[in-house]
C-alpha positions as CSV (number, residue, x, y, z in Angstrom):
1,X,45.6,-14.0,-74.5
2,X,46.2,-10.2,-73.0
3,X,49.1,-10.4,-70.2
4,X,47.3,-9.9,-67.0
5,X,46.8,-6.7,-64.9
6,X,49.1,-5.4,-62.3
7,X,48.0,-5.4,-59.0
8,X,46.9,-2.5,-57.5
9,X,49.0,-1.7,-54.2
10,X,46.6,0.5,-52.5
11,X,44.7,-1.1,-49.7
12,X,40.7,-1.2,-49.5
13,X,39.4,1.8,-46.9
14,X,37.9,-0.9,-44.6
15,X,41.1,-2.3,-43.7
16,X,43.8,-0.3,-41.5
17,X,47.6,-0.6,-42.5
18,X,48.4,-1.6,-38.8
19,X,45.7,-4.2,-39.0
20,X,46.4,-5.4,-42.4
21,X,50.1,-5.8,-42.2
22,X,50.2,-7.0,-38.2
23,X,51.8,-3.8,-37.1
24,X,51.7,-2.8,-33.6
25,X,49.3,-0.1,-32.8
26,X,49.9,2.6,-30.1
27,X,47.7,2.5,-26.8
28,X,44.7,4.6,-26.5
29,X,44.4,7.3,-24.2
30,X,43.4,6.0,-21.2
31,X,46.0,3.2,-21.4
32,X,48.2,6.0,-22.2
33,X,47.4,7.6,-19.2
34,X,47.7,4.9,-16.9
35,X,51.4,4.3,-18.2
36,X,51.9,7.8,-17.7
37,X,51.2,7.4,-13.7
38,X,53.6,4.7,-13.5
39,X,56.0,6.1,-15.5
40,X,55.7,8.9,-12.8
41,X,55.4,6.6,-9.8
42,X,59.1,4.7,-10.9
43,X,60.6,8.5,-11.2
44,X,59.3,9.3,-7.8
45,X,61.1,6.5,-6.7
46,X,64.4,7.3,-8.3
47,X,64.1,11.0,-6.7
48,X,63.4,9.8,-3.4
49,X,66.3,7.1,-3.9
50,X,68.9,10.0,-5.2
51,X,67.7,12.4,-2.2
52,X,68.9,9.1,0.1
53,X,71.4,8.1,-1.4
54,X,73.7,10.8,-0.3
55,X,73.4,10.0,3.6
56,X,73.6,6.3,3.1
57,X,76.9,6.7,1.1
58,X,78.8,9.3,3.7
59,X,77.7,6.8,6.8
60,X,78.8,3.5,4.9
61,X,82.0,5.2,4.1
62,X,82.2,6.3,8.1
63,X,81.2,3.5,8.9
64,X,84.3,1.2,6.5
65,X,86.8,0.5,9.0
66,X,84.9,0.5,11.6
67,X,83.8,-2.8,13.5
68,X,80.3,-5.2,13.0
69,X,78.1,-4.1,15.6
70,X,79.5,-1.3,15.9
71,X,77.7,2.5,15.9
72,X,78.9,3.5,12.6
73,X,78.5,0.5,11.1
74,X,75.0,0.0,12.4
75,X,74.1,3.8,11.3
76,X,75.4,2.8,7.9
77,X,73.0,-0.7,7.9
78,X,70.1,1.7,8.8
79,X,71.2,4.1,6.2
80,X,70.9,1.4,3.5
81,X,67.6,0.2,4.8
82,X,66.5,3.6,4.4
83,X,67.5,3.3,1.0
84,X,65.9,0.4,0.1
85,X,62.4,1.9,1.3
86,X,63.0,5.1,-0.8
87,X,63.0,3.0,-3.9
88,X,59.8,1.7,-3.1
89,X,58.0,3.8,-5.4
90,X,60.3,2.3,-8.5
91,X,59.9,-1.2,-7.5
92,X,56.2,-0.9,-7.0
93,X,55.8,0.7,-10.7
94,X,58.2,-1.8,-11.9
95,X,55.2,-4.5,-10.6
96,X,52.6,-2.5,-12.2
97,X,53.8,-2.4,-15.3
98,X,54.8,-5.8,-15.6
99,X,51.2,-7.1,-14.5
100,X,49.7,-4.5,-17.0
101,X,51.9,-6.1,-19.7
102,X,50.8,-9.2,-19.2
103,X,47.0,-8.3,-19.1
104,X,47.5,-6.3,-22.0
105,X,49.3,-8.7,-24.3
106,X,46.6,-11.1,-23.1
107,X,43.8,-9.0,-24.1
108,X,46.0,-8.1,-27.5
109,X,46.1,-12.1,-28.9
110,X,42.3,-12.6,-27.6
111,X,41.1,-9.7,-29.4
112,X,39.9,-7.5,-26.6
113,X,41.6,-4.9,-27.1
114,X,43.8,-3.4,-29.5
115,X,47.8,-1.9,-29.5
116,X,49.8,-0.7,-26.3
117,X,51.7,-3.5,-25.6
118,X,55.0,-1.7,-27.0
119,X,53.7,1.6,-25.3
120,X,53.9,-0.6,-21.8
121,X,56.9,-2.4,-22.8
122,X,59.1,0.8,-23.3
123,X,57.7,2.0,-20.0
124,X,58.6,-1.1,-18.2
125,X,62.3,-1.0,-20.3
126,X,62.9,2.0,-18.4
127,X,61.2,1.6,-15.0
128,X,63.7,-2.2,-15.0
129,X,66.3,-0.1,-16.0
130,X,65.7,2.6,-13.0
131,X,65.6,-0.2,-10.2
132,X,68.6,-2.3,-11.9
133,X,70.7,0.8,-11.0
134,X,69.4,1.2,-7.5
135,X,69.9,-2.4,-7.1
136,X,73.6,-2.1,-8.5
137,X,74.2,1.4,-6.1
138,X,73.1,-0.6,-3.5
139,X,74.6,-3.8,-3.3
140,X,78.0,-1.7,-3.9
141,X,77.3,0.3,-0.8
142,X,76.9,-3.2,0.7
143,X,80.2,-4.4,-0.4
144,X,82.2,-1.7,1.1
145,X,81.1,-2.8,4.7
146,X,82.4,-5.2,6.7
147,X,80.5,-8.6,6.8
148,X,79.7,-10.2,10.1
């Protein structure tokens, strides 16, 4: 008896590599786009946080040894405040993009649609990373005042 063939290890044309193997596949371009905008929103945010971050740090440091209740110190809690709204933008992206995940990844293991869900993932890596910071940033500024 002849010793059998070897197998071929090319792939038939109807099948994809990504499909055949389970690899991820990258989002299509208007997924791509939409990750885009949210990408831009969360950097939006981190601009608008940088530009007030500046004014909320010179008042909390005015505002250190000064009394609760006091001006300074109230200037300072208004400065932060400030802050927190500027990151708005970030946070709200953040959101986004984690409800787009899920929706995606969702649609991914039902079969309505196809790839992205690493494309998203990265996005939202970066936009958690972004308001992790701010959220650091802040809560130091918060530690250097006094407490009531």
């Amino acid at each position: 008896m002849p010793p059998p063939e070897p197998r071929s290890n090319t792939r038939s044309p109807s099948r994809s590599p990504a499909k055949a193997v389970g690899l991820p596949q990258p989002a299509d371009a208007a997924l791509s786009a939409q990750i885009a905008r949210y990408a831009e929103q969360a950097d939006k945010g981190a601009s608008a946080f940088d530009a007030a971050y500046a004014t909320a740090d010179r008042l909390v440091g005015a505002a250190r040894t000064a009394g609760v209740s006091s001006d300074a110190w109230v200037s300072a809690q208004v400065a932060i405040s400030a802050l927190e709204s500027a990151r708005n933008d970030s946070v709200s992206a953040l959101a986004s993009l984690d409800t787009l995940y899920v929706q995606r990844s969702n649609d991914v293991a039902d079969g309505q649609a196809a790839g992205g869900v690493q494309d998203i993932d990265a996005a939202r890596s970066a936009a958690l990373a972004l308001v992790d910071q701010q959220n650091d940033r802040i809560d130091a500024l918060k530690a250097r005042l006094p407490q009531p």
